[in-house]
C-alpha positions as CSV (number, residue, x, y, z in Angstrom):
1,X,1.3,-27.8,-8.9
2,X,1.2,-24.6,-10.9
3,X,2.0,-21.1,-9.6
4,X,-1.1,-18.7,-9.4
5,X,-0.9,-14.9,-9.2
6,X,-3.7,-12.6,-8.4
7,X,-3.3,-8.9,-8.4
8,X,-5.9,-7.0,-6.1
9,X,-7.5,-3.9,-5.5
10,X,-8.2,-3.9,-1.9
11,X,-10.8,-1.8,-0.9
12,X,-11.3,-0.1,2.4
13,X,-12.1,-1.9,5.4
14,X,-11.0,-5.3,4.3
15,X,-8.8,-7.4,6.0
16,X,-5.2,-8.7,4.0
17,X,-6.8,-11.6,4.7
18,X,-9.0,-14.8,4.5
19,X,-10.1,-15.7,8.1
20,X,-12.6,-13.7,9.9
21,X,-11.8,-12.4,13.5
22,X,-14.9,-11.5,14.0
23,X,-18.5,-12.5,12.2
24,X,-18.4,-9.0,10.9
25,X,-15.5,-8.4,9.6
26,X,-15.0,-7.8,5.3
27,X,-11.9,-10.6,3.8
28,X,-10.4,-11.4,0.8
29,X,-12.7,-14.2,0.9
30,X,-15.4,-11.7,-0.1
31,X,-13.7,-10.9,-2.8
32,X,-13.7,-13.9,-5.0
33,X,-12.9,-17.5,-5.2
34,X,-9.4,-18.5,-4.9
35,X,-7.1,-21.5,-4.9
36,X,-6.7,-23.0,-1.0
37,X,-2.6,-22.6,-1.2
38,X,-3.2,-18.8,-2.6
39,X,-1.9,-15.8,0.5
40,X,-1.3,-12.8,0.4
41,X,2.1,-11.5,-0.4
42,X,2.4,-8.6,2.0
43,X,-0.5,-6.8,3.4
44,X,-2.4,-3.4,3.6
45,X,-3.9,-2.5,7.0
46,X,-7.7,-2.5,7.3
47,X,-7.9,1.2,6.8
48,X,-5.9,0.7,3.5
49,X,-6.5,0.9,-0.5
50,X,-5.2,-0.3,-3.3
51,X,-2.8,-3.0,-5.1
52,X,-2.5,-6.0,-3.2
53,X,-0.9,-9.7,-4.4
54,X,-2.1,-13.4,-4.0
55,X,0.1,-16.3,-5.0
56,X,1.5,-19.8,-4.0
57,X,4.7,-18.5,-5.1
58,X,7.4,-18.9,-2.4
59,X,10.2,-17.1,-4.5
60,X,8.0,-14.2,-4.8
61,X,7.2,-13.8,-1.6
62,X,10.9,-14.0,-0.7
63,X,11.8,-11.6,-3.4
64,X,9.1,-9.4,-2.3
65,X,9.2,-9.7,1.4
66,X,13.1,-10.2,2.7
67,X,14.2,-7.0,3.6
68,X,17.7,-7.8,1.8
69,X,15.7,-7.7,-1.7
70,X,14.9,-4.0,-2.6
71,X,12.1,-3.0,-4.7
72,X,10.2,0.2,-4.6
73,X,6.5,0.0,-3.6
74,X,4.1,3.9,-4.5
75,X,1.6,5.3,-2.3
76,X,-0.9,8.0,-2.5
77,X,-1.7,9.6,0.6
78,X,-4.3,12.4,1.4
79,X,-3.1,13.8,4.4
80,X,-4.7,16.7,7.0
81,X,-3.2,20.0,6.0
82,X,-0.7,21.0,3.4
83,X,3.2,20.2,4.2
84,X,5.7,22.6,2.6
85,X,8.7,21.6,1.1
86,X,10.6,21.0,4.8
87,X,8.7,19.0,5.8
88,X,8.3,16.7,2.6
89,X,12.4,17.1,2.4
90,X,12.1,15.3,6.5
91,X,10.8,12.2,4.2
92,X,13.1,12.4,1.6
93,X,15.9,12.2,4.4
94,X,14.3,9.7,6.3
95,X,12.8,9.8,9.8
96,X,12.3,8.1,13.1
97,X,9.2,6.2,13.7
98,X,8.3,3.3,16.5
99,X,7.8,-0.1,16.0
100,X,7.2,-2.1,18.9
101,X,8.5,0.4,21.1
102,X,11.5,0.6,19.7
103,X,12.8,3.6,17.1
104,X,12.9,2.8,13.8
105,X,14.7,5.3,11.7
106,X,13.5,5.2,8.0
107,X,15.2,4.6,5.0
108,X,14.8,7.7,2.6
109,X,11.7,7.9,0.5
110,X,10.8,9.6,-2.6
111,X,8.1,12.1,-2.0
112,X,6.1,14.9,-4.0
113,X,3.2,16.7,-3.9
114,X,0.2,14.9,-5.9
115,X,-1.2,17.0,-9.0
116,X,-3.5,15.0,-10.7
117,X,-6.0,15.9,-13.5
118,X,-8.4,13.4,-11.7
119,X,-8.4,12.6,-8.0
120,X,-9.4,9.2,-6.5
121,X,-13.1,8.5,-6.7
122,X,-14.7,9.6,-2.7
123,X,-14.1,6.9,-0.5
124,X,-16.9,5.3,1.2
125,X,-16.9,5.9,3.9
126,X,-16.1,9.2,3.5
127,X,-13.0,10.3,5.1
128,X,-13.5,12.5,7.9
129,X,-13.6,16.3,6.3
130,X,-13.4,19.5,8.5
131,X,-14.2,22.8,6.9
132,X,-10.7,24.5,8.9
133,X,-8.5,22.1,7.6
134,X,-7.2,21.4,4.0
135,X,-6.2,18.3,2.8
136,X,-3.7,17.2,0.3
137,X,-2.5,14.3,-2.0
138,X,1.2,13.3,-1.6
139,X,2.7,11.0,-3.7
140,X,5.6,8.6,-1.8
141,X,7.6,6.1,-2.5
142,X,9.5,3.6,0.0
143,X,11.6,0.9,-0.8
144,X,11.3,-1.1,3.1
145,X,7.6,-2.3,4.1
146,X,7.6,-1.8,8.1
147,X,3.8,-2.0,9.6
148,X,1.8,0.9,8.7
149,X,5.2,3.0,8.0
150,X,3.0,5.2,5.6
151,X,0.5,6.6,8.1
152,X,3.8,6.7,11.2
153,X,6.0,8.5,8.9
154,X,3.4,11.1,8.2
155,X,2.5,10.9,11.6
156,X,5.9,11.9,12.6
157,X,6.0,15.2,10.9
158,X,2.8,16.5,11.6
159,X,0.1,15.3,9.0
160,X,-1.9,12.4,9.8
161,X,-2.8,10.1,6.9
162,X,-6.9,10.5,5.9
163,X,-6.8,7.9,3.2
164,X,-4.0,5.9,2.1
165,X,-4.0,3.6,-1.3
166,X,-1.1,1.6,-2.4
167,X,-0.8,2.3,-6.4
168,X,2.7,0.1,-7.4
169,X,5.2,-2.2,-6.6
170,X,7.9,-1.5,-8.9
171,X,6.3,-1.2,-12.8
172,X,3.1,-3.2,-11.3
173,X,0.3,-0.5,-11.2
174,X,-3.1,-0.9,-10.2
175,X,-4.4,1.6,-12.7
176,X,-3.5,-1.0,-15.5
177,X,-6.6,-3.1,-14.0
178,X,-9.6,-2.5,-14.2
179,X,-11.4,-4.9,-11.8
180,X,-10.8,-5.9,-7.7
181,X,-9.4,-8.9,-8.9
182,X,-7.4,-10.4,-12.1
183,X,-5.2,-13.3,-12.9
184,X,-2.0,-12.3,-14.2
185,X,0.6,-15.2,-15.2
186,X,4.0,-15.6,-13.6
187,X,6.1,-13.4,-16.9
188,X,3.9,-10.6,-17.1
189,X,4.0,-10.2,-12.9
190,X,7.8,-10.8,-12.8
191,X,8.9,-8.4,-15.5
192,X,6.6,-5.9,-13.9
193,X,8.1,-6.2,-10.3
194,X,11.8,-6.6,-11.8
195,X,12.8,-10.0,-10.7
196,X,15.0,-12.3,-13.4
């Protein structure tokens, strides 16, 4: 039996997932026909956007999901108000954050501010807008996947996360595709995420 990859553009209010939990709920079974041994190779909360992988692979979903094997995963994040340069440098150093009720103290991330010619199209839903508050795009970077780390770490220095949209794992970015889902073959997807 072959290997299959699919790359995903996961859009809001999906589950990372193929079994309902409820009659209502949106998977990636709504997304398209896939092979039966096909799963997700990590996952992106409900409330999350963006690049997503499917495969039968079991090396790449070690390679991509043992915390001993580093690789950098990108994230844009519109958050409520506009952190100044202490409090993106809190990121960059790493922070505490709880997981199970325990403290977790991040690994440092790469962070910057977000200055794009062309914004992500509107969400829809909307995300929630108040006229008071500003909003801004932050570009980070983590190289550790801990549940919804994103929205705690933001969380943890005062600007919750409006909308969040994974954009790359490693050289693997979703701007390269152009619909929710393509096949990609094994070569193409391994030189892209940097494994030999």
């Amino acid at each position: 039996m072959s290997s299959r990859y699919f790359v995903l553009n996961k859009p809001y209010a999906y589950l990372s997932q193929f079994s309902r939990e409820v009659p209502t709920h949106k998977t990636l079974a709504d997304l398209g026909t896939f092979p039966s041994d096909v799963y997700p190779v990590g996952r992106l909360d409900q409330d999350s956007e963006g690049l997503l992988l499917l495969s039968n692979d079991k090396k790449l979903t070690d390679a991509l999901l043992n915390p001993r094997r580093v690789h950098w995963r990108t994230y844009w994040a519109q958050v409520e108000g506009i952190p100044n340069d202490k409090a993106l440098d809190l990121l960059r150093k790493g922070v505490d954050i709880r997981i199970d009720k325990k403290v977790h103290h991040c690994l440092p991330a790469r962070v910057q501010a977000l200055l794009l010619a062309k914004y992500p199209e509107e969400r829809d839903p909307p995300v929630r807008f108040r006229a008071n508050i500003p909003t801004t795009w932050i570009e980070l970077q983590l190289c550790e996947g801990k549940n919804r780390q994103v929205r705690r770490m933001c969380a943890a220095i005062g600007f919750p996360v409006l909308r969040l949209i994974r954009v790359a794992i490693e050289d693997l970015e979703l701007a390269d595709f152009v619909e929710t889902v393509t096949e990609i073959d094994q070569k193409e997807l391994y030189a892209k995420l940097k494994l030999g």
